[in-house]
C-alpha positions as CSV (number, residue, x, y, z in Angstrom):
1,X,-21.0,-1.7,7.6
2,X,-23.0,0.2,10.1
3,X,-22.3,3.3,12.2
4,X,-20.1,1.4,14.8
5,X,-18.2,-0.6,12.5
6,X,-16.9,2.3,10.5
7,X,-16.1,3.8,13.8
8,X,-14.2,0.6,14.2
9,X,-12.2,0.8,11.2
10,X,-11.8,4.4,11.7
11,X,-9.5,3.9,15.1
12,X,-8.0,1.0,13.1
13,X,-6.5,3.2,10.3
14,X,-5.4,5.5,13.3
15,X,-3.6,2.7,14.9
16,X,-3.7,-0.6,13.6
17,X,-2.8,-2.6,16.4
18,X,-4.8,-0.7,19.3
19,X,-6.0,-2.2,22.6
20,X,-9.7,-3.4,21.9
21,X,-10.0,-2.1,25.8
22,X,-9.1,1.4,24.2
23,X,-11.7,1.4,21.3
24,X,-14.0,0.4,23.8
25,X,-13.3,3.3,26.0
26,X,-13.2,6.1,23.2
27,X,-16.4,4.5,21.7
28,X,-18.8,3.8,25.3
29,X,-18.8,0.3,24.1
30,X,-18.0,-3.2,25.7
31,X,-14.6,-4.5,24.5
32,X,-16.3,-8.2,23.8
33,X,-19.0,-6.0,21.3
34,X,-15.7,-4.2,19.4
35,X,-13.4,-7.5,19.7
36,X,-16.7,-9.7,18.0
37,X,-17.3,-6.6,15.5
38,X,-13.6,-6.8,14.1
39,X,-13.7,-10.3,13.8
40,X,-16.7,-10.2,11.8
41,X,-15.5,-8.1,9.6
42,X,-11.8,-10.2,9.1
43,X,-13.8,-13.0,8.6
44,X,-16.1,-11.8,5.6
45,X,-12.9,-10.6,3.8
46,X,-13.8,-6.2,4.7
47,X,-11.2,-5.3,6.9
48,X,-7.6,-7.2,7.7
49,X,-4.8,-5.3,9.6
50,X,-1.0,-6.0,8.2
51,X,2.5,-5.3,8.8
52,X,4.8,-4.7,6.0
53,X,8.4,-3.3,5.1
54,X,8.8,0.0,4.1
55,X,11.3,-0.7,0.9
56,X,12.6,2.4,1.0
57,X,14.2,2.0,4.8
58,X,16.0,-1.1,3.7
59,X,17.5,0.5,0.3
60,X,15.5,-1.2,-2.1
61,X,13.8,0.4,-5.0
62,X,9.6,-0.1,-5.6
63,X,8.5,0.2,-9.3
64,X,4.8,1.0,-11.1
65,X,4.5,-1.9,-13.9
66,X,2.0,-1.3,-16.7
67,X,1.5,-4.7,-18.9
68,X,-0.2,-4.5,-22.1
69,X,-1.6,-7.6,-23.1
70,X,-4.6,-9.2,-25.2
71,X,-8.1,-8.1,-23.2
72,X,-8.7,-12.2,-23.6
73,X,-5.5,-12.8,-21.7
74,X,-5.3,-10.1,-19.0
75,X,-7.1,-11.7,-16.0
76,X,-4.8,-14.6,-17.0
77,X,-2.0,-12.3,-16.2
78,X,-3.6,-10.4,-13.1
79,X,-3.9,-13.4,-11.3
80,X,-0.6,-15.0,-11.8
81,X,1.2,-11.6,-10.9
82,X,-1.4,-11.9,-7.4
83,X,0.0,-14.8,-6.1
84,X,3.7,-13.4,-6.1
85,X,5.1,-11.8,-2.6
86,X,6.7,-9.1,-4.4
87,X,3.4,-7.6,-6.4
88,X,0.9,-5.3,-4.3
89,X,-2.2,-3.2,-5.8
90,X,-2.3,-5.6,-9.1
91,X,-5.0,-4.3,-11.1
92,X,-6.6,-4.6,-15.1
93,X,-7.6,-1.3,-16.5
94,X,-7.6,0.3,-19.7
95,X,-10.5,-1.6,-21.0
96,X,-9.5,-4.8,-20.2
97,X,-6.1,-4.3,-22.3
98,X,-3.5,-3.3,-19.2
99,X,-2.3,-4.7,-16.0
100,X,-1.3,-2.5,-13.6
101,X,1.0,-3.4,-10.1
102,X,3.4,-2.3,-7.8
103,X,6.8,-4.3,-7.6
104,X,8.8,-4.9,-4.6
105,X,11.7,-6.7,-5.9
106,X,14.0,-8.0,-3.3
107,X,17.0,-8.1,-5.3
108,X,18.0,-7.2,-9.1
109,X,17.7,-10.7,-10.5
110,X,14.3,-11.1,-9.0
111,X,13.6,-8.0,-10.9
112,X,15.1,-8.9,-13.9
113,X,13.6,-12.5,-14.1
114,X,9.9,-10.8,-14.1
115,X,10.2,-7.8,-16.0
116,X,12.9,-9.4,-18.8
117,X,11.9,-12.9,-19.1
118,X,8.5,-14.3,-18.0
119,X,6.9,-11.2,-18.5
120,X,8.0,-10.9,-22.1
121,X,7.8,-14.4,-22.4
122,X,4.0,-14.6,-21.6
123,X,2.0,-15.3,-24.7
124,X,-0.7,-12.4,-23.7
125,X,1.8,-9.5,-23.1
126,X,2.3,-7.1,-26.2
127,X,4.6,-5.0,-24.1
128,X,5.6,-4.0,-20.3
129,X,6.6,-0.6,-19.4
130,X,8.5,-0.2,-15.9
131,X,8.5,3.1,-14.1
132,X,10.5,3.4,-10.7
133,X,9.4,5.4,-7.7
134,X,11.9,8.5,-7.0
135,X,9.7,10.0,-4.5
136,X,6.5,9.6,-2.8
137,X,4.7,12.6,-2.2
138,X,2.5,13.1,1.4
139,X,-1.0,15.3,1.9
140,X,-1.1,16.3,5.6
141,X,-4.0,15.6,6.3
142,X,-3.6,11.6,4.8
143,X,-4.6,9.1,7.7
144,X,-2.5,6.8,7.3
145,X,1.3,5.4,8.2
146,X,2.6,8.0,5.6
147,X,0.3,10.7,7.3
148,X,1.5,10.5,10.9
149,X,5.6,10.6,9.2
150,X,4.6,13.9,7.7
151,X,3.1,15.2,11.0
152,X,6.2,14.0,12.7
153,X,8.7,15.1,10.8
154,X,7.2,18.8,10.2
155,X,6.3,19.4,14.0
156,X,8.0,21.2,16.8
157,X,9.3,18.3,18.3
158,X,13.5,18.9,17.2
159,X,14.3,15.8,19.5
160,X,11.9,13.5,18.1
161,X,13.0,14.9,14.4
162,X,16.5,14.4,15.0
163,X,16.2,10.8,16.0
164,X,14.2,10.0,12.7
165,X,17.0,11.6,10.7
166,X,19.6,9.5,12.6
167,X,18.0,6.3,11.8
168,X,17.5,6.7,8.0
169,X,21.2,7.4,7.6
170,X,22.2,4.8,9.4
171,X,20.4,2.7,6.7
172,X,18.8,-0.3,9.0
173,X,18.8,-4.0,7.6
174,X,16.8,-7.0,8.5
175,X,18.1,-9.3,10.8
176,X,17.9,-13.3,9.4
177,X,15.4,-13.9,12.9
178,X,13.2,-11.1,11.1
179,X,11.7,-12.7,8.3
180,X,9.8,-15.2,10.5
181,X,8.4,-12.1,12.5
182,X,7.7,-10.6,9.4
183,X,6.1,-12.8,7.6
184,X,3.9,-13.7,10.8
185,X,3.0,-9.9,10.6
186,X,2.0,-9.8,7.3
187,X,-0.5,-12.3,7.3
188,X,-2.4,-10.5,10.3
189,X,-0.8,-7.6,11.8
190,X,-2.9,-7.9,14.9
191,X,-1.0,-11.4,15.8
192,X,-0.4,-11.1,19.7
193,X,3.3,-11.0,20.7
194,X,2.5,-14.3,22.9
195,X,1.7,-16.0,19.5
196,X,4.6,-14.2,17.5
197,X,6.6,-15.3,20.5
198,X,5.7,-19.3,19.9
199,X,5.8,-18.9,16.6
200,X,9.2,-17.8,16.4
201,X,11.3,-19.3,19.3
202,X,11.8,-15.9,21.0
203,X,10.2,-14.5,24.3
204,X,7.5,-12.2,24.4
205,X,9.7,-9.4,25.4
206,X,12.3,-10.1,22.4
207,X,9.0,-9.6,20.1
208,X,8.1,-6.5,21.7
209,X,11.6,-5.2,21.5
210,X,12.7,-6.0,18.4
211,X,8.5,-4.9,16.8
212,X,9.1,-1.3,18.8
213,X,13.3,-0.9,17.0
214,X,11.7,-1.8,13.3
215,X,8.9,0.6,13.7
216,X,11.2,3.2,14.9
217,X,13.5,2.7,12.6
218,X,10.6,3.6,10.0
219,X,11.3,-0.2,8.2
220,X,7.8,-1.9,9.6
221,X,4.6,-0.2,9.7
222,X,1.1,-1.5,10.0
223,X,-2.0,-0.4,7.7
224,X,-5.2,-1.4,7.1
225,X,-6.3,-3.2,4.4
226,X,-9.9,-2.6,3.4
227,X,-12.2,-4.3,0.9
228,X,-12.8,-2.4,-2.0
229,X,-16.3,-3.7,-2.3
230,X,-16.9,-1.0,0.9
231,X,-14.9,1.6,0.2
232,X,-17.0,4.8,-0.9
233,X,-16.3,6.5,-3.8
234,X,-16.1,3.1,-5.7
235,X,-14.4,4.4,-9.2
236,X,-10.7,4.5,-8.9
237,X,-8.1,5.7,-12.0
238,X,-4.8,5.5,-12.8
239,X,-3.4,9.2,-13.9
240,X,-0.2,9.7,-15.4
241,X,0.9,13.4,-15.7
242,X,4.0,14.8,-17.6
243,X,4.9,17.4,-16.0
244,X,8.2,19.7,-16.7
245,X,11.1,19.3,-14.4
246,X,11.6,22.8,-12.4
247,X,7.6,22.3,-11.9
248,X,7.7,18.5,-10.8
249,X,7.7,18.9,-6.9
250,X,5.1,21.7,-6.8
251,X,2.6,19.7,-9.0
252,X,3.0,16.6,-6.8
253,X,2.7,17.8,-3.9
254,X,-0.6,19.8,-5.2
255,X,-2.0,16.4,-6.6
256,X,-1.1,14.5,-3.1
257,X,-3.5,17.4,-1.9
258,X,-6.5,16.9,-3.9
259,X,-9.0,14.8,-2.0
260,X,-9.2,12.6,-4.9
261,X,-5.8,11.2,-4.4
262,X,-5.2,8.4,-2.7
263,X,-1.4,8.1,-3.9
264,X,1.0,10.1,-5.7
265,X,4.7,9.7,-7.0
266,X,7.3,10.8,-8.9
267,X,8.0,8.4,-11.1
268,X,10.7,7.3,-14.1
269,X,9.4,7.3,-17.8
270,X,7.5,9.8,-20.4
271,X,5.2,10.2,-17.5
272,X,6.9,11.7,-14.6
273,X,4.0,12.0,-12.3
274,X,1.7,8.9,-11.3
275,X,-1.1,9.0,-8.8
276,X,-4.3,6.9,-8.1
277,X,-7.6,8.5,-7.9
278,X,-10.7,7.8,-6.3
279,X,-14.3,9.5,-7.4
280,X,-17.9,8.4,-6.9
281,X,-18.8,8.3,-10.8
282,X,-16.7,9.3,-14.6
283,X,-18.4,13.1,-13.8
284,X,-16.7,13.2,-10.9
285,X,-13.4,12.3,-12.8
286,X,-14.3,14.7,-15.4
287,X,-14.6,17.3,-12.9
288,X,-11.7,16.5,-11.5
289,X,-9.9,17.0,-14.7
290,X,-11.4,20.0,-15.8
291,X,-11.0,21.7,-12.9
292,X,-8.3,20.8,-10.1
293,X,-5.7,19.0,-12.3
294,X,-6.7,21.9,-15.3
295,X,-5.5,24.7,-12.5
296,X,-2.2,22.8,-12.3
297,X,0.7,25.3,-14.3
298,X,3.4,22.7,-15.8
299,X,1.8,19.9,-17.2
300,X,2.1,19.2,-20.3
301,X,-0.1,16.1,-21.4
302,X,-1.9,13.6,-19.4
303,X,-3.1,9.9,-19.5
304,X,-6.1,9.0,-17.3
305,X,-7.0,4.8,-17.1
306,X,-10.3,3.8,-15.5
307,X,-9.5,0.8,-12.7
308,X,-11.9,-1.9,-14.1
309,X,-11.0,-5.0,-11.7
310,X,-8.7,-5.1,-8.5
311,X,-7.3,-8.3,-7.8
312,X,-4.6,-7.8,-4.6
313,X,-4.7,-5.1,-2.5
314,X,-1.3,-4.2,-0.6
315,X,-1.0,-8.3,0.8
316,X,-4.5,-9.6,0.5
317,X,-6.3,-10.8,-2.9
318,X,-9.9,-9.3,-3.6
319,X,-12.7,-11.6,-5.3
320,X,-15.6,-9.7,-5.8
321,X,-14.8,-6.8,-3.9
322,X,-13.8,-8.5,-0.9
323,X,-10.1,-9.4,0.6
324,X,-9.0,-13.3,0.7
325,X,-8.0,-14.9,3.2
326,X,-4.1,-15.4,3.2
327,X,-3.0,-19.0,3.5
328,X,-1.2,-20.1,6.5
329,X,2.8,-18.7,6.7
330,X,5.1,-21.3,6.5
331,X,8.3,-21.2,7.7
332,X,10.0,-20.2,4.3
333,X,11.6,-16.8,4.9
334,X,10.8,-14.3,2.7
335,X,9.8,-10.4,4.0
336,X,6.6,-9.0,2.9
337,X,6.9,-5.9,0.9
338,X,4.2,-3.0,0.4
339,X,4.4,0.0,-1.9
């Protein structure tokens, strides 16, 4: 990517769905050079914007799943967890020996068939250990979806702060007309509402309506979902931190912090902590360790796991560093799920 294309993406992860006419403006570009630029970039797998459900706003539960197989039989295992709607971030690390993803179950059978039967079942596995995610923990300077909640949510604003209390206890749930929408969404977030609207059988204004009251109601967001093969530092790790309980929320919030972090939860199991790192080589990660997670008071032991292969990002599969292109959505109903 050149200068103007990571000024692209830049405004992107700002606001996924913003007005090419806008970028244009803020850039001193024509809109036809930003709209051709993006479209470039979708097409040879680098960028792709999505919608998704926030898990959390509809009362279900997202889980960290480490699966220890035989190194011959990992990518095996990888690639069949890829192709299911309810995996995100699947990943092999640990020298070839572990699969890592996140699970978006949408009930407790779904969850149960995985982790209890086809996943033990799986000539490969050796043995799956399932963590769930009690709390996700938010830098303040993170630009992302997660970033702007934490800005909201700790500014002046008491109107705007009341209203986001008032619709997470009212505990919002997806309509049956939603899953269309949805799954429209998650295949490219940028879909126009005229297109969302034919797709679906509603009007344009219905789309924009009912887009604006899931957003608000913190259970849709869009992100953007960039190819690994671009993103700078390329060495990401798995780090699992046992940490004691009166210190858990300090240390968490610290790691969020770090610069390394990319993500960071509290999490069930003998580790308590997980978070995904990013560095530009193992020094860096060494460094890391030696000095920033060393300073850290509480911790007791850690576990740190090299990322060797990503195969699915949040919705899109990667092959060789660059994201897939989804196939078609069907009319099956079924929400997308991110963790």
């Amino acid at each position: 990517m050149d200068e103007l294309d990571t000024r692209i993406v830049h405004a992107l992860q700002l606001e996924p769905r913003v007005a090419f006419t806008r970028v244009a403006a803020e850039l001193g570009v024509a809109e036809q050079t930003i709209a051709r630029r993006y479209r470039r970039m979708r097409r040879d797998g680098v960028v792709r914007v999505i919608g998704a459900v926030d898990s959390r706003a509809v009362g279900e539960d997202d889980w960290i799943i480490r699966v220890r197989c035989r190194p011959d039989g990992a990518l095996q295992v990888a690639e069949a967890l890829a192709r299911r709607d309810d995996a995100a971030w699947v990943s092999i690390a640990a020298a070839g020996a572990e699969v890592t993803f996140s699970l978006h179950p949408r009930s407790q059978r779904d969850r149960d068939d995985l982790l209890v039967r086809r996943l033990q079942r799986s000539a490969p596995v050796h043995d799956v250990t399932a963590a769930m995610v009690l709390h996700r923990f938010v830098g303040p300077d993170v630009i992302d979806w997660r970033g702007r909640q934490f800005a909201a949510l700790g500014s002046d604003n008491s109107e705007s702060s009341t209203a986001l209390v008032e619709l997470e206890d009212s505990q919002p749930h997806l309509r049956d007309d939603d899953r269309r929408l949805l799954e429209l969404l998650a295949k490219d977030g940028r879909t126009s509402y005229a297109v969302l609207a034919r797709s679906t059988g509603m009007s344009v204004g219905r789309v924009m309506r009912r887009i604006a009251d899931l957003q608000a109601a913190g259970v849709l967001y869009f992100d953007l979902d960039i190819a690994p093969a671009v993103v700078v530092p390329r060495m990401a790790a798995f780090l699992w931190l046992r940490v004691t309980p009166t210190r858990l929320d300090a240390v968490g919030r610290a790691v969020a912090e770090h610069g390394e972090t990319s993500y960071a939860a509290a999490v069930t199991g003998p580790f308590n902590i997980f978070a995904v790192l990013a560095a530009g080589s193992s020094e860096e990660l060494y460094r890391y360790v030696t000095t920033k997670m060393a300073t850290l008071d509480g911790v007791h032991s850690f576990e740190l796991t090299p990322v060797l292969q990503r195969l699915k990002q949040a919705v899109a599969r990667t092959a060789d560093g660059r994201l897939i292109h989804p196939e078609p959505a069907t009319n099956r109903a079924s929400a997308p799920r991110r963790r």
